[in-house]
C-alpha positions in Angstrom: 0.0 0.0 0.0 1.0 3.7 -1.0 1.1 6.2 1.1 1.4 10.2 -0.1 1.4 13.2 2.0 1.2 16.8 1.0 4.0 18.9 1.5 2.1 20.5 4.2 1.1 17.5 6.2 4.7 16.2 5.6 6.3 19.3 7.3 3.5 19.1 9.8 4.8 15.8 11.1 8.1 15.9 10.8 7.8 19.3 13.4 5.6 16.9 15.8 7.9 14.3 15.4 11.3 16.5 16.2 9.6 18.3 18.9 9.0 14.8 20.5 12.3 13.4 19.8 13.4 16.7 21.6 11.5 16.4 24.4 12.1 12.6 24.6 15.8 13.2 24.6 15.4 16.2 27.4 13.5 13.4 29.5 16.6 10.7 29.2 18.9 13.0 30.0 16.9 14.5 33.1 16.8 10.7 34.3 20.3 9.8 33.6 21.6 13.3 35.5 18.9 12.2 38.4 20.3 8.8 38.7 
């Protein structure tokens, strides 16, 4: 199955996806320091 995105919905998920990568990696780091 084919899946095509807009540019728009592309970008769109690509900004949630770093902003959660960013906060994820803020998170491990917090526990790692914490540990």
């Amino acid at each position: 199955m084919t899946y095509t995105y807009d540019k728009a919905t592309l970008t769109w998920f690509e900004k949630i996806f770093e902003e959660y990568k960013s906060l994820h990696n803020k998170t491990h780091i917090t526990k790692v320091l914490q540990t």
